[in-house]
C-alpha positions in Angstrom: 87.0 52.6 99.3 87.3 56.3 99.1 89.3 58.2 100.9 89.0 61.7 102.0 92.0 64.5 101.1 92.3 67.6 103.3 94.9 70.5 102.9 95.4 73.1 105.3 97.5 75.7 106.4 97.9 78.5 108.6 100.4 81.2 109.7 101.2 81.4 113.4 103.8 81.5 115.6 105.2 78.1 117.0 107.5 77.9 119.8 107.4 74.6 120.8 108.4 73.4 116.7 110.6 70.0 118.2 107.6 69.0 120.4 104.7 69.5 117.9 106.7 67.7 114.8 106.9 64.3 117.4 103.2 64.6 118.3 102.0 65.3 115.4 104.3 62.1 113.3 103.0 59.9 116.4 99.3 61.1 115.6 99.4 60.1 112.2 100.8 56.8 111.9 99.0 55.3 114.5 95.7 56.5 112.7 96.6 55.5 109.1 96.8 59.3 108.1 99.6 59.9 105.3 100.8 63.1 103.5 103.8 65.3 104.4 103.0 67.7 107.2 105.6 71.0 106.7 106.3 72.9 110.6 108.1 76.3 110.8 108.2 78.9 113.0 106.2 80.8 110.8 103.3 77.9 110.8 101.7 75.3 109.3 101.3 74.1 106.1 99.9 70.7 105.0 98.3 68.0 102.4 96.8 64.5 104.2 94.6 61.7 103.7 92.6 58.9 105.0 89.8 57.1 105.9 86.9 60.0 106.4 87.4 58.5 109.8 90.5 58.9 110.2 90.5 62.4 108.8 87.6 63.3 110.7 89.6 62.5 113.9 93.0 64.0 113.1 91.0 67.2 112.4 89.7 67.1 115.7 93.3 66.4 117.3 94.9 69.4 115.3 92.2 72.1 116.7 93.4 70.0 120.6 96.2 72.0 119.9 95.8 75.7 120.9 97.8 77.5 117.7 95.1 75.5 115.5 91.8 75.3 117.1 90.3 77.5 115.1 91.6 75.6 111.8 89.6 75.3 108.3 90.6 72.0 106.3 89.8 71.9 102.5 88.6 68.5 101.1 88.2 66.0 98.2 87.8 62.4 97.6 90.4 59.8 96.1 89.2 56.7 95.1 92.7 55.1 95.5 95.1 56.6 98.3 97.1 59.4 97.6 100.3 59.3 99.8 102.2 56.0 100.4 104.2 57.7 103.5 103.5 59.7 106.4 106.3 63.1 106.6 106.3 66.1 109.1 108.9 68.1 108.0 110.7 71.1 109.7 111.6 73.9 107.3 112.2 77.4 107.2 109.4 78.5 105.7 106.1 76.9 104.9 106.1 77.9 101.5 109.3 78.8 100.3 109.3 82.5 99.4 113.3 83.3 100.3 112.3 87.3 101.3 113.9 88.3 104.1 111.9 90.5 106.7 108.9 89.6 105.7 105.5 90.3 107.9 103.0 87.2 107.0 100.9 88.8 109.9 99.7 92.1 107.4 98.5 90.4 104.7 95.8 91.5 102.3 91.8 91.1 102.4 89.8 87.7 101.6 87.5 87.6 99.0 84.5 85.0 98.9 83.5 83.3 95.8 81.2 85.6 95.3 83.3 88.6 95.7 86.4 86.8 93.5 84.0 86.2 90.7 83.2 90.7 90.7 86.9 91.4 91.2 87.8 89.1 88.1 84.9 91.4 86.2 86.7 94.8 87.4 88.6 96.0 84.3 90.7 98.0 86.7 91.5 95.2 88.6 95.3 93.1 88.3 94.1 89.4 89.0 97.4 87.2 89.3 98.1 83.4 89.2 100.5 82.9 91.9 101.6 79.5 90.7 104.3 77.6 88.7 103.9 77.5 85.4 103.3 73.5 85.1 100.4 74.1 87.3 99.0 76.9 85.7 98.9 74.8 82.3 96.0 72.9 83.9 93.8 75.4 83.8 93.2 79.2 85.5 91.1 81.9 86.0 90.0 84.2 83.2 91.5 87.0 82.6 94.3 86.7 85.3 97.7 87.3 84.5 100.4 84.2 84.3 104.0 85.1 85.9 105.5 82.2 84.5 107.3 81.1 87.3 109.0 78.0 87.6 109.3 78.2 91.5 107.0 80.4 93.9 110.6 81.9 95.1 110.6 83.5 91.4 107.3 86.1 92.6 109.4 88.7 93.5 111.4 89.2 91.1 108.5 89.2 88.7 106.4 91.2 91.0 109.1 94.0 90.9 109.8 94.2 87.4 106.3 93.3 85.8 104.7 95.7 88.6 107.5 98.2 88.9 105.1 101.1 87.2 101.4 100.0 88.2 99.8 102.4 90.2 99.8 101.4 94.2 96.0 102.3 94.3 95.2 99.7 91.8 93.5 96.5 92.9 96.0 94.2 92.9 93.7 90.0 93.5 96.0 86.7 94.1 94.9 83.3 94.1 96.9 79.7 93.9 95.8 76.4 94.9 94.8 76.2 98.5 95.7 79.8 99.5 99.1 79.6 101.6 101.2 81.0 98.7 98.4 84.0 97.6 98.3 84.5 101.4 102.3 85.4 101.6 102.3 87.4 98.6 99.4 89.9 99.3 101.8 90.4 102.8 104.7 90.8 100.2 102.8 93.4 97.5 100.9 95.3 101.1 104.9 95.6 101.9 106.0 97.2 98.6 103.3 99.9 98.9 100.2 98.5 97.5 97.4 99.5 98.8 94.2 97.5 97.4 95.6 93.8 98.1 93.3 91.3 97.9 93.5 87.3 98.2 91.1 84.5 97.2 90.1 82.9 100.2 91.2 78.9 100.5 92.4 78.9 97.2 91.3 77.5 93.9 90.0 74.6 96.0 87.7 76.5 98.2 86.3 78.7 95.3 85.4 75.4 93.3 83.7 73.9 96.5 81.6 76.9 96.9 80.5 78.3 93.8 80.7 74.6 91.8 82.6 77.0 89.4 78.7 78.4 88.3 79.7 81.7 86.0 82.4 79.6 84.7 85.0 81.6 85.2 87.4 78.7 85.9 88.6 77.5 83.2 90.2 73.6 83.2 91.3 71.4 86.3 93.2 72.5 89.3 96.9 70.9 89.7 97.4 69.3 92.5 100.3 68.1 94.6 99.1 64.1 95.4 98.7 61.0 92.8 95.6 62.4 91.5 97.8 64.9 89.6 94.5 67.1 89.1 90.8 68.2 90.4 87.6 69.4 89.0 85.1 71.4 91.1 83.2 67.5 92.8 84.6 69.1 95.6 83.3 68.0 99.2 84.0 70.2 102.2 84.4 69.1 105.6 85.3 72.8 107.4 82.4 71.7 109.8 84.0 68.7 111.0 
């Protein structure tokens, strides 16, 4: 049997936090969809599998709900299943970034594929991994510059020193896995007084779904956070569902 992997995210406001963690936990395990489901006020932020049935109708159920009907869902298959459990956890942030003030609503522009794989080819341009370092050991992008982070919480930090001279006009491109983090850091380098910001849109996992990684600028597997450990670009998207 294979089984179909989505991850997801999104930043939007959520009021009603208490009600949607309840639905959402009573949604899932009474459709066999597992994976850990994280719910701030900030948004949503997510990696769950299932039968493709199963995943085909929770993806339906999440766009019922008005602050996700317009939602895209990233995908691969699993040939065993990936989660044992089914968590929907409320946290303070979505992706743990610990910067206080921080507006996720101006963030920086989305590149394609197409567009990531000129920006990469811009000499003037400062491509960054947004990652940990275990993750980035899997493989990367060429060119880009590794923070060597142990936790996405360390960004700043690096950001301010490693950055503290480049010129705010300079393109500054961020990518990680499935977009959430890259997302949140273009708002954070846009707030610093950058203003070329530019973010790969869906991630690692969308780029290898939609260019089959064809100028081979990828180079290795792409960490990621389930049993599988890793992913090569047999990607299969399911955005139309």
């Amino acid at each position: 049997m294979e089984y179909t992997v989505i991850s997801f995210y999104k930043f939007t406001p959520i009021s009603n936090i208490n009600d949607m963690q309840v639905s959402l936990l009573k949604y899932c395990k009474e459709n066999e969809v597992k994976g850990t489901i994280l719910l701030a006020l900030e948004g949503i932020n997510s990696t769950m599998a299932g039968s493709p049935e199963a995943i085909k109708g929770f993806c339906e159920f999440l766009r019922s709900i008005p602050e996700f009907s317009d939602m895209t869902f990233k995908s691969s298959i699993a040939l065993l299943p990936p989660f044992k459990r089914t968590k929907v956890i409320i946290k303070k942030e979505i992706v743990t970034f610990k910067v206080d003030d921080l507006d996720v609503s101006q963030v920086g522009e989305y590149l394609s594929g197409a567009e990531w794989d000129a920006m990469l080819k811009n000499p003037e341009a400062v491509v960054i991994d947004t990652r940990n370092d275990y993750e980035v050991a899997f493989g990367t992008f060429h060119n880009a510059v590794d923070p060597k982070t142990k936790n996405f919480s360390d960004f700043p930090a690096w950001a301010e020193e490693a950055l503290s001279d480049c010129d705010k006009e300079r393109p500054i491109a961020m990518f990680c896995t499935g977009g959430v983090r890259c997302e949140k850091s273009t708002a954070y380098m846009k707030q610093r007084g950058f203003k070329n910001v530019y973010h790969l849109k869906g991630g690692i996992l969308q780029y290898l779904d939609e260019t089959k990684n064809k100028n081979q600028m990828w180079k290795g597997s792409c960490f990621v956070f389930d049993d599988r450990l890793a992913v090569d670009s047999s990607l299969k998207s399911i955005e139309e569902m």
